[in-house]
C-alpha positions in Angstrom: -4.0 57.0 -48.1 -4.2 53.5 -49.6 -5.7 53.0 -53.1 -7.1 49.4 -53.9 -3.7 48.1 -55.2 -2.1 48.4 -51.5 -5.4 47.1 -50.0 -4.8 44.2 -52.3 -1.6 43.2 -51.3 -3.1 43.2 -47.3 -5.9 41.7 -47.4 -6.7 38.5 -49.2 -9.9 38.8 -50.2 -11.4 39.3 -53.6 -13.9 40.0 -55.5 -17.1 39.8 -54.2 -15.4 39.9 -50.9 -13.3 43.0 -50.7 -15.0 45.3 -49.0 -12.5 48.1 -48.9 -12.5 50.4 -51.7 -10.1 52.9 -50.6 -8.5 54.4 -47.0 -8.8 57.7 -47.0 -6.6 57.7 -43.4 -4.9 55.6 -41.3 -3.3 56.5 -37.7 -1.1 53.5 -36.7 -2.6 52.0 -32.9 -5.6 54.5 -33.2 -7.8 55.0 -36.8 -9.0 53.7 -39.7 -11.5 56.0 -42.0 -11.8 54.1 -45.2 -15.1 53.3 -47.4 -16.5 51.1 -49.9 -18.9 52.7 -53.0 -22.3 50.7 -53.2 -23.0 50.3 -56.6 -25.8 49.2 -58.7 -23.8 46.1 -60.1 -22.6 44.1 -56.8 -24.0 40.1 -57.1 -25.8 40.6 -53.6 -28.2 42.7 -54.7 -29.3 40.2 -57.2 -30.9 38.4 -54.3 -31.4 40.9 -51.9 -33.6 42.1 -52.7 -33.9 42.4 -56.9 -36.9 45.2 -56.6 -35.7 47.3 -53.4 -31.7 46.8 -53.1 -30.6 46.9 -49.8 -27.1 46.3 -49.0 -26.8 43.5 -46.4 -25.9 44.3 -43.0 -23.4 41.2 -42.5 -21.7 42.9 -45.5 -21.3 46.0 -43.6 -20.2 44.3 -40.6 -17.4 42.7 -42.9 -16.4 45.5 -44.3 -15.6 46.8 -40.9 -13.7 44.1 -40.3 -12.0 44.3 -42.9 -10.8 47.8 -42.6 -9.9 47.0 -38.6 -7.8 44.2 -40.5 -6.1 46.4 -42.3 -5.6 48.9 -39.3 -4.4 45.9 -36.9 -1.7 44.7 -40.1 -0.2 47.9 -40.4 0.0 48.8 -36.5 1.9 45.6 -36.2 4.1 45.9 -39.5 4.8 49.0 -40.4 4.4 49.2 -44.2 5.8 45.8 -45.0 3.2 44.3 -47.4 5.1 41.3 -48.5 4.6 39.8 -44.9 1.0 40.5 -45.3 1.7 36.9 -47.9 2.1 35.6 -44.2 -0.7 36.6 -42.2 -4.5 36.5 -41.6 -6.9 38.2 -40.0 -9.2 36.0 -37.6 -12.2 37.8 -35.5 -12.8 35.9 -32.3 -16.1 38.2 -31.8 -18.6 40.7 -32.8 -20.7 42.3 -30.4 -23.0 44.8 -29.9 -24.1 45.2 -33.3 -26.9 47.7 -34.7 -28.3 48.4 -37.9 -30.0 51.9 -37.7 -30.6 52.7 -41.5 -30.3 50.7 -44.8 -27.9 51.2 -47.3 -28.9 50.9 -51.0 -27.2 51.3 -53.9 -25.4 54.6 -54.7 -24.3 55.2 -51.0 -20.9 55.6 -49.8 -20.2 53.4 -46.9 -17.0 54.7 -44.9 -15.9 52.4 -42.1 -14.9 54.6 -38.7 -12.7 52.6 -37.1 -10.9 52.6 -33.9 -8.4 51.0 -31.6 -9.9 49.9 -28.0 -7.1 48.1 -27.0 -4.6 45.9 -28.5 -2.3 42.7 -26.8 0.1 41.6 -29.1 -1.9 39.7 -31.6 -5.5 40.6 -30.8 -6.9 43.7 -31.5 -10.5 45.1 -30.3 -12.2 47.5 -32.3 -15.2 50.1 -32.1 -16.5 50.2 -35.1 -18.8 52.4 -37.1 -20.2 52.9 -40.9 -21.7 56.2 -42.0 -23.7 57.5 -45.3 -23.6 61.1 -45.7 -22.5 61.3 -41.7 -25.2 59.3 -40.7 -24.1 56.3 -38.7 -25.7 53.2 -40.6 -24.0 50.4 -38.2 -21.5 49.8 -35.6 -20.3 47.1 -33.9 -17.6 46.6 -31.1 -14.9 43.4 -33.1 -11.9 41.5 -32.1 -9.4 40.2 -33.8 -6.3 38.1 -33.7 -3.6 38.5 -36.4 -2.0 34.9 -37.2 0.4 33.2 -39.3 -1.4 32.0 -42.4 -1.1 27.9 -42.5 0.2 26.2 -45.9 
């Protein structure tokens, strides 16, 4: 399990950006089950759409790509969060992508995330976000983990 703090020191996104509230489990090469709480108070909803909130769908796709970042970073490091300083998180491609019910405000959003396969750097995904255990998206990512450029 990895509270915000340790998703902090993997990822470099922040606020609005971090989508990854919490991981709830984490097989290393396999899983990632984490989520993110839709609140009420996030700055997209102030434009989309201010009398029927629905959480974007390129926001859930991020935060699916965010937890297969954090899946890919610790497969390839262990626990070693200082070289996380090092690294980034590139995705080379998104595919088959579907939206099958909104998410609104209140909703939990976990991220179901799993290993295809994996060649040194890159990483595929199959990934999936539930509400309730309802699937709300999924998508099928890839990734490449890189040195991070001064």
């Amino acid at each position: 399990m990895m509270d915000i703090n340790i998703i902090k020191k993997i990822l470099p996104h922040r606020y609005p950006m971090l989508l990854v509230d919490r991981v709830i489990e984490l097989k290393e090469n396999e899983s990632i089950l984490a989520y993110k709480n839709v609140t009420t108070n996030e700055e997209i909803f102030n434009g989309h759409f201010p009398d029927q909130p629905i959480y974007p769908g390129v926001m859930i796709i991020e935060g699916m790509a965010q937890a297969g970042g954090l899946l890919g970073f610790i497969s390839m490091s262990g626990h070693n969060y200082e070289e996380a300083k090092n690294k980034i998180v590139y995705f080379m491609t998104i595919d088959k992508v579907k939206f099958r019910i909104p998410v609104v405000p209140g909703d939990r959003l976990e991220y179901r995330v799993s290993v295809i396969k994996s060649k040194g750097a890159v990483w595929q995904f199959d990934a999936k976000a539930y509400v309730d255990d309802k699937m709300v998206a999924e998508a099928e990512l890839k990734a490449m983990i890189a040195d991070r450029k001064e």
